[in-house]
N, C-alpha and C positions, 0 to 999 in steps of 0.2 A: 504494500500500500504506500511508496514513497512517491513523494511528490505527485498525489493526483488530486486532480482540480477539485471545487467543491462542488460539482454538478457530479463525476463523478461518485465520491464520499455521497450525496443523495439517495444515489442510484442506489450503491451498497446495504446502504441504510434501509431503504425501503425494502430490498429484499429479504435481510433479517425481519425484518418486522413482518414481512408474510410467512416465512417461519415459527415466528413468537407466538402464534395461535395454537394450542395444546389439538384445536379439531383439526387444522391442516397439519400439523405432525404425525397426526391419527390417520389420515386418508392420506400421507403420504408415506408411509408403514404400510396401508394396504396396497399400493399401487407397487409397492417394490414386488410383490409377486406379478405382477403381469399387469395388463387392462384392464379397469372394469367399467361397466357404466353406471350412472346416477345412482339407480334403484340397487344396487348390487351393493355400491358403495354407503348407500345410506342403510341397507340393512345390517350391516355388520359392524358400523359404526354405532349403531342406534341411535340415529338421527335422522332429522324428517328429509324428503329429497331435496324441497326447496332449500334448507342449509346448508345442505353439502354441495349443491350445485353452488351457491352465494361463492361459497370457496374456493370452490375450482375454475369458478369464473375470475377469480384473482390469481390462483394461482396460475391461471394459462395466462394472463395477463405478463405477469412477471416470469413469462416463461421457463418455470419448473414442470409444468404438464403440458399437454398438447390433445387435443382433440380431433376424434372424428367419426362423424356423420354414416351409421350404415343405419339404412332402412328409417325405422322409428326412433333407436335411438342414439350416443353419445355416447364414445367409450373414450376414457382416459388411460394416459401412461404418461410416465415419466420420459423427459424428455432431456434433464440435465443429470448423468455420472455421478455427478460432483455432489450433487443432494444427499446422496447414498452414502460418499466418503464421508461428507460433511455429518452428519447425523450418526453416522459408526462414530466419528473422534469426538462429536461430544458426549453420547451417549459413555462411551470409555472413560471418557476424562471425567462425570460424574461419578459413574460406577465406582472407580475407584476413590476420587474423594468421599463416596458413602461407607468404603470399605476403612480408609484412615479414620472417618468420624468415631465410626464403628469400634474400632480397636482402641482408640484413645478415649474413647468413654467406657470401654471394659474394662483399662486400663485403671478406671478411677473406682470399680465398682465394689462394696463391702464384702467380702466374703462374710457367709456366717456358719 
């Protein structure tokens, strides 16, 4: 990230933030398995389809998903790699900070 303009840092920024939503984290965990569309996605989510749609209409915006049209309805899939790594290195980088939490408050705990 050195030296990039502030329209860039924008950009950046906005894409985190469509990230930061716990439900597109959610449908973006289901879409690592393959395609699916609205109703598929919203069943297994448990959420309503208008929601999930709401979401994936950002997310294709900010192009992490991609859409396409057969017949009746909308199937999605990832469309950026990088979402996949990104989301393993944090996911890791928590896990283990819950695993140091973990041991340093064992660490403190009474035997009796």
């Amino acid at each position: 990230m050195k030296e990039m303009p502030p329209e860039a840092l924008e950009q950046v920024a906005a894409y985190f933030q469509v990230l930061a939503e716990p439900t597109r984290l959610r449908i973006l965990n289901l879409l690592r398995d393959g395609e699916k569309n609205v109703g598929d996605l919203a069943q297994q989510c448990g959420y309503t389809a208008a929601n999930v749609s709401r979401h994936l209409s950002l997310m294709t915006k900010h192009g992490l998903v991609a859409r396409e049209g057969r017949g009746t309805s909308v199937y999605y899939r990832l469309t950026d790699e990088s979402v996949d790594a990104l989301c393993d290195l944090v996911c890791g980088n928590i896990a283990r900070q819950l695993e140091r939490d973990s041991a340093a408050r064992a660490a403190f705990q009474v035997v009796r």
